[in-house]
N, C-alpha and C positions, 0 to 999 in steps of 0.2 A: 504494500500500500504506500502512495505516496501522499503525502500531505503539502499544502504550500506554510509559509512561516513567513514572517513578519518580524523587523526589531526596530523598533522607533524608539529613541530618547524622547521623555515626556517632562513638560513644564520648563524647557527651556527654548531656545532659539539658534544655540550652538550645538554641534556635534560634542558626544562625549561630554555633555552637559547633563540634569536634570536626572530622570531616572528611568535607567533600561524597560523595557518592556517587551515581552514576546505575543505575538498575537498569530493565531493558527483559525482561517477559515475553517468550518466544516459541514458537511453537508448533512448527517448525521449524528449526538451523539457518540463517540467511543467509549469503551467502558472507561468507570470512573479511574482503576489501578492503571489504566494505559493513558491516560488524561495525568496522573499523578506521576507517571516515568518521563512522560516529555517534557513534565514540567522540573523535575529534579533534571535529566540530562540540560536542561537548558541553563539551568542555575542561574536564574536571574531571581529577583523578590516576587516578579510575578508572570505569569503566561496566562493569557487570556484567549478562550475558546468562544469563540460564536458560530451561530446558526440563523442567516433566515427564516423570516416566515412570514412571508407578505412583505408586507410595509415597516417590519418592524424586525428585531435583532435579538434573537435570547442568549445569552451572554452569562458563564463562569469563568472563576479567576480561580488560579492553584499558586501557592508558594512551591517551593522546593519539598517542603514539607507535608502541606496541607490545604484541603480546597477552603476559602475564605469568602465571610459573606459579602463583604464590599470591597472595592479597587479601585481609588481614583486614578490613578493614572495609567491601568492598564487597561481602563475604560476611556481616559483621554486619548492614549495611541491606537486602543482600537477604532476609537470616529476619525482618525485623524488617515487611517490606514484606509478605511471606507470613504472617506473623501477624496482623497487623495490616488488608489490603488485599484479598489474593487466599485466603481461605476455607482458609489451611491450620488445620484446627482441633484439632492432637494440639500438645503441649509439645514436640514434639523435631523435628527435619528434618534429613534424610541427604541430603547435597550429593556429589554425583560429578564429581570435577575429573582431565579425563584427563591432567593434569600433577601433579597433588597426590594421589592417591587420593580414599579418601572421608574426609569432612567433615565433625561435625557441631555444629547450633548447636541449646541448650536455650532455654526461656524460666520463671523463674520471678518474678513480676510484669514490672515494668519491665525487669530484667536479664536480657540475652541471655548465651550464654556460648557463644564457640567450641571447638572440640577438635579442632587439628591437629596434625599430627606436629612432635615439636622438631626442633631444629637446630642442633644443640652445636658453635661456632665451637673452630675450632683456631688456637693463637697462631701469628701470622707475626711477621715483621721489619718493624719501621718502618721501610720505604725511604725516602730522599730524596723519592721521586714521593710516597709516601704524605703527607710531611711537609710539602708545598707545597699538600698541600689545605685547609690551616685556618694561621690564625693562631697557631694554639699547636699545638706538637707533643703529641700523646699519650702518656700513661703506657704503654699496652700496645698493642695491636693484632691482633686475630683474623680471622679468614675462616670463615663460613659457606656454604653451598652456593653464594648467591647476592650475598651483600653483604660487606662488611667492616665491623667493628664497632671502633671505638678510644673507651680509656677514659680520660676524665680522671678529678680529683681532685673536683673539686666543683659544684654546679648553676650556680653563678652563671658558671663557666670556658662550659658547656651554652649560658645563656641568652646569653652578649655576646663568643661566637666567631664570628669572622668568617669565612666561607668563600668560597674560591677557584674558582667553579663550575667556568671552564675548564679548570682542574687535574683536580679532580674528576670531571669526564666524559672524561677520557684513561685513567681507571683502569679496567682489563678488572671489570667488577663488573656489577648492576643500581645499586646506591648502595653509600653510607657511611651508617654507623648512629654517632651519637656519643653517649656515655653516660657518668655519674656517678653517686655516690648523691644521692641527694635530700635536698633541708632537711624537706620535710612528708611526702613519700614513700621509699619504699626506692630508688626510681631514677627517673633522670628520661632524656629521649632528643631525641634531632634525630633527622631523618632527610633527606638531600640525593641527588639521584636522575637529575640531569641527563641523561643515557646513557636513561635512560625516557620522559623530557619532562615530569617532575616537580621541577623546581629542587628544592623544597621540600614536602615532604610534610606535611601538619599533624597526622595521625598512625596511624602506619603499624602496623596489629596484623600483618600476618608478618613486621615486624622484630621483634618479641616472642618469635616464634621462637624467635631467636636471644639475644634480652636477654635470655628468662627463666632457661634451662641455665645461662647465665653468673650470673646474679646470685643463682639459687639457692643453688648451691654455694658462691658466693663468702659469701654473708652468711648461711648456712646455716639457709635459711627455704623450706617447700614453700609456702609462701601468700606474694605480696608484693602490694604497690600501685606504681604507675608512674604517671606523667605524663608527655607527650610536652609539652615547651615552646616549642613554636611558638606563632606569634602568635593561634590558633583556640583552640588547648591542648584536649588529652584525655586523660581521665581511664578507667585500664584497673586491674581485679582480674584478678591473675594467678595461676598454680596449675602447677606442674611434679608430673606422674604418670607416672615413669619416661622412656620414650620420647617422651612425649606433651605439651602443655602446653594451660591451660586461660585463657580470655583473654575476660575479664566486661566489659560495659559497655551503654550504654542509647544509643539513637537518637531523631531526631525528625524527621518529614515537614517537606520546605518543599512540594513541586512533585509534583502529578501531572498529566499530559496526553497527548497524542501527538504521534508522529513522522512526517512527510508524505514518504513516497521513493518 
């Protein structure tokens, strides 16, 4: 069987920028353990499979490790991949994620923009266990559906925190999301994910989910700009519309070919 394969850098505008993404047409379903090897052989944070169906795209995400209910940005490279690649020729495309609902991503020029549900973290207690996963305890500390969010004071705390993976992947979560406001942006973010097989994520649009509810009302702006400061670094416009948030940015092809199984 041949498959085609896809690899776009997402949320950036440079090559080897932003963050890798594998994306695999298919016409069919594969089983899920053969959906799970080509996403470990690929070793990227994520591979994203879709299917037509009509007018519209059903769509999962696998880490290395594990299939995952949401994917910003391997859901940015796969609209970007259909815009660009496979003849979708309308400005919009309706993604159906039987973990996410539906999903949609816009295009006006360069910029994509997605529109998933938020994810408004509730503050917990900075436990001891919480505390052993960074070098610097947090100001605050929230939970999300999926991840836990802790805030510090400032970017530079962001860029020269040290983390403790093995700590980190003992925590019942998918990751840790760490965040600040930003020196050139409204906020900036890590993201660590070991528990997925993502040590380090370079940058993660469904932790935005969560950053954005937070960071709206904190700094009381419906529009912000973010940065994720990993060593790749990406660059996201962000947008909170009620329940909803909006999460802008641009991709760029490295790789198309196929997959021999």
């Amino acid at each position: 069987m041949k498959l085609k394969i896809y690899q776009a850098d997402a949320f950036t505008d440079v090559i080897f920028g932003g963050n890798p993404a594998a994306v695999c047409p298919l016409e069919s379903w594969l089983a899920d353990d053969t959906m799970q090897m080509i996403a470990m052989e690929n070793n990227l944070s994520e591979t994203a499979f879709y299917i037509r169906d009509g007018n519209c795209y059903h769509i999962r995400w696998f880490t290395p490790n594990i299939e995952v209910d949401l994917c910003g940005h391997a859901t940015l490279a796969t609209a970007y991949i259909l815009f660009n690649y496979e003849n979708h020729d309308e400005s919009i495309i309706t993604f159906k994620s039987r973990r996410s609902g539906e999903l949609t991503v816009t295009r006006q020029a360069d910029l994509l923009t997605l529109n998933f549900p938020a994810d408004k973290p509730d503050p917990v207690e900075i436990t001891q266990d919480i505390s052993a996963c960074f070098n610097l305890s947090p100001v605050f500390a929230f939970k999300g559906k999926t991840d836990y969010m802790l805030v510090y004071n400032t970017q530079t705390e962001i860029e020269t925190i040290i983390p403790d993976l093995s700590n980190i992947y003992k925590i019942d979560c998918r990751g840790i999301i760490i965040t600040a406001p930003g020196d050139k942006s409204d906020f900036v973010s890590r993201f660590f994910g070991p528990q997925s097989g993502v040590d380090e994520d370079p940058v993660t649009g469904s932790a935005h989910t969560t950053l954005i509810p937070y960071w709206s009302q904190r700094l009381g702006k419906k529009h912000l700009t973010a940065v994720q400061v990993s060593a790749r670094k990406g660059y996201l416009g962000c947008k909170i519309d009620l329940d909803r948030v909006e999460i802008s940015g641009s991709c760029r092809l490295y790789l198309k070919g196929e997959i021999f199984i």
